[in-house]
Structure formats: structure tokens, C-alpha cells
C-alpha positions as CSV (number, residue, x, y, z in Angstrom):
1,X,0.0,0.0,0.0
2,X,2.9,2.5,0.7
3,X,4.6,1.7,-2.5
4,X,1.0,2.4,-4.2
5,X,0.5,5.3,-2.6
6,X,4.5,6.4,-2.8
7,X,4.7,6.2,-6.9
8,X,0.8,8.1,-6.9
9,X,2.6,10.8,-5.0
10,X,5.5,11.1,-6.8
11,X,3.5,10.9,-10.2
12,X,1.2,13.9,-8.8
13,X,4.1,15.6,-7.7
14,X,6.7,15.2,-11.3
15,X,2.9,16.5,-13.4
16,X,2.5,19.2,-11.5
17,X,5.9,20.2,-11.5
18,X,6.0,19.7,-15.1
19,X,2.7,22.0,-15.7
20,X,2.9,24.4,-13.2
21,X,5.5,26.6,-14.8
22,X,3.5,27.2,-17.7
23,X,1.1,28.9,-15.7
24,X,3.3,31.0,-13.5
25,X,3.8,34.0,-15.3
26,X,2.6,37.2,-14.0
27,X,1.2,40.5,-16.4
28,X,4.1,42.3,-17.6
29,X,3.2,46.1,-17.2
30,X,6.3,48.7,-19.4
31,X,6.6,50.6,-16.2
32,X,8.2,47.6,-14.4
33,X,9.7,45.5,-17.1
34,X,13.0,45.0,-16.0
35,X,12.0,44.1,-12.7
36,X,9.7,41.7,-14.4
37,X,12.7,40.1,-16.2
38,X,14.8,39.9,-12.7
39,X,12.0,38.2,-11.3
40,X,11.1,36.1,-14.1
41,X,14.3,34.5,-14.6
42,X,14.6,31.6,-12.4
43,X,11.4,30.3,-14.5
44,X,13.4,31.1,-18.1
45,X,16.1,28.8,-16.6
46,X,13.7,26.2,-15.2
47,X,12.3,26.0,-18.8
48,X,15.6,26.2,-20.6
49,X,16.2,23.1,-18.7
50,X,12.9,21.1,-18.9
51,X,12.6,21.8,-23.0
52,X,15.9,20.9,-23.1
53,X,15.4,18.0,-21.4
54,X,12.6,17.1,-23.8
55,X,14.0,18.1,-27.3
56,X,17.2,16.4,-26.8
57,X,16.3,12.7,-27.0
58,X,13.2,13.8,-30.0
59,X,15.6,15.4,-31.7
60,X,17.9,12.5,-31.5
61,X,15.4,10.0,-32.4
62,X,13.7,12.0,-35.2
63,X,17.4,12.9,-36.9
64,X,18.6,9.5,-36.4
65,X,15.7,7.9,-38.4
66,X,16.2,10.7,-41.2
67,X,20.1,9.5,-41.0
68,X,19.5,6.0,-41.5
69,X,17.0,6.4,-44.3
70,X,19.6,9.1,-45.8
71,X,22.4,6.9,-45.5
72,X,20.5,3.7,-47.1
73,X,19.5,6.3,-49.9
74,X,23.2,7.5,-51.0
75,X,24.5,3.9,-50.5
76,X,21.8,2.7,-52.9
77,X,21.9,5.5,-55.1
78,X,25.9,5.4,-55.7
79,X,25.8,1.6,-56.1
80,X,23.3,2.0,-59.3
81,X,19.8,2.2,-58.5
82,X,18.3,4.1,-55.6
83,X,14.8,2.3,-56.0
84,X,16.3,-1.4,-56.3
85,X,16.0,-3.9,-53.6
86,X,19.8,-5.4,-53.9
87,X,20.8,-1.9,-53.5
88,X,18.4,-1.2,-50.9
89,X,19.3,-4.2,-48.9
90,X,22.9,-3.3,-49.5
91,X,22.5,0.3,-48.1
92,X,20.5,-0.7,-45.3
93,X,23.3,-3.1,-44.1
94,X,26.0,-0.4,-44.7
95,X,25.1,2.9,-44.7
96,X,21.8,2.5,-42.7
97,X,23.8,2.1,-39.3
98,X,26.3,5.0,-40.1
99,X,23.5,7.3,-41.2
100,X,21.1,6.5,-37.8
101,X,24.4,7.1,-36.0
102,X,25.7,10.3,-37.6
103,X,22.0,11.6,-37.8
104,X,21.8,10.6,-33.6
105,X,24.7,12.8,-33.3
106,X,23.3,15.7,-34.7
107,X,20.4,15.2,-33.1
108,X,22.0,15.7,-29.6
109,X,23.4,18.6,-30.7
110,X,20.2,19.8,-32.8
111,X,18.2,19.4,-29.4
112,X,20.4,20.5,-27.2
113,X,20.6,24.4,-29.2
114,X,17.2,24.4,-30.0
115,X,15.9,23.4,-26.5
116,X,18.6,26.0,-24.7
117,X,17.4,28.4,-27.3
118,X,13.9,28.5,-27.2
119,X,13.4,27.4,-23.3
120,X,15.0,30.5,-22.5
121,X,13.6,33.0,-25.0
122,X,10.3,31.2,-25.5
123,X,8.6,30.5,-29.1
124,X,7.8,33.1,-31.7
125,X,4.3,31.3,-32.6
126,X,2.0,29.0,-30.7
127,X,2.2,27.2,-34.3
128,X,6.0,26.7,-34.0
129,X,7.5,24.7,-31.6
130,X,9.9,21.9,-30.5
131,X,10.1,18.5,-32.1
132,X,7.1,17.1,-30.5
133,X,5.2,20.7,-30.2
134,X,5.4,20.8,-26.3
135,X,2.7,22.3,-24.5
136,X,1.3,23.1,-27.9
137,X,4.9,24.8,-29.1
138,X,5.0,27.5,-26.3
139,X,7.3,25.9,-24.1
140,X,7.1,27.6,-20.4
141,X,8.0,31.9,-21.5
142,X,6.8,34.0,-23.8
143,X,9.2,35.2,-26.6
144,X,11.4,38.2,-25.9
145,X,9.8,40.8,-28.0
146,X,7.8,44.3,-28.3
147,X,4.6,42.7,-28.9
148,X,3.4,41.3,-25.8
């Protein structure tokens, strides 16, 4: 029953942890907006670190899958026939595994830029977003601009 009630807890506690951020915020009046931005910056570092945390590994996954198709593509394609299945086979075996490594690679380093980047200063468009469109591509801050 404690473990039950342990892992509930702890599952209440990492959501709302996770969520709350997003609805911290307070009203930025101009007369106080660099007071605003002292106080507001724990929670730009707190989402720097969560979408971080979050496009990383997407962004490894989603460029390593491009990497392996890529690579079974140019081994194909320079051994005759990008389309043919002896080729196909041939690049999946060879240049599949370099590609999904290579394309992981970049993918950390993708995710890692994009997720430091856009935690901190937030997302130009609730259309735009990380790799997975967290929280509907607004991360945790609103973007750094005149428009707000």
C-alpha cells in the first residue's frame, strides 16, 4: 500500500511540476519590465532546462531515423539504383547504421541548441514549436519581443 500510494505521489508531484510553470507567469506592465525580467528569470532557466530535457532525446530520435533512411538512400543511389532492392538491402546493411548514428549525433546537438534556445527566450508562434510541439509549441516563457 505505501509503494501504491509512494509512486501516486510522486506521479502527482513530477505532473504538476512539469505544468505548473507554464502557468506562472505574471502580467508584464512597461513601467516595471525590468523588474519583471529579474524576477522572471529563475522560471526562463527552469524551462531552458525542462525543454531541453525534452528536445534532446526527439531530436535524436527524429534525426537519427532521417540519418538512416539518408544513408541507405546514398549507399543505394551510388551503387546503381536508388529504387532497387539489392541496393536497398545493401545500403540498409551499410550505410543504414552509419546514417542512424551520424543523424543521432546531430540530433543531440540539434536538441540541445534548439531546447537551450527556445526554453529560455520562449517561441515566436503557438504554431511553432519543439520537435514534439510541447505544450502546444509555447514551451514555459513568452518570446522576448515588443509585442506582448
Amino acid at each position: 500500500m505505501k509503494k501504491v500510494l509512494s509512486t501516486l505521489l510522486a506521479a502527482v508531484g513530477l505532473t504538476v511540476g512539469l505544468s505548473a510553470p507554464s502557468f506562472a507567469y505574471p502580467e508584464r506592465p512597461e513601467s516595471a519590465r525590468v523588474w519583471y525580467e529579474i524576477e522572471y528569470f529563475p522560471m526562463r532557466l527552469i524551462s531552458m532546462a525542462v525543454t531541453t530535457a525534452w528536445d534532446v532525446p526527439t531530436a535524436m530520435f527524429q534525426d537519427a531515423i532521417k540519418g538512416s533512411i539518408g544513408g541507405t538512400k546514398m549507399v543505394a543511389r551510388n551503387l546503381g539504383d536508388e529504387d532497387g532492392v539489392y541496393e536497398l538491402i545493401a545500403g540498409g546493411l551499410t550505410g543504414g547504421p552509419v546514417g542512424f548514428v551520424a543523424g543521432g549525433a546531430y540530433g543531440a546537438l540539434h536538441g540541445a541548441a534548439y531546447g537551450v534556445h527556445h526554453g529560455f527566450v520562449g517561441y515566436p508562434s503557438p504554431h511553432s514549436g519543439s520537435h514534439s510541439m510541447i505544450f502546444q509549441g509555447k514551451g514555459f516563457v513568452v518570446p522576448y519581443d515588443d509585442n506582448y
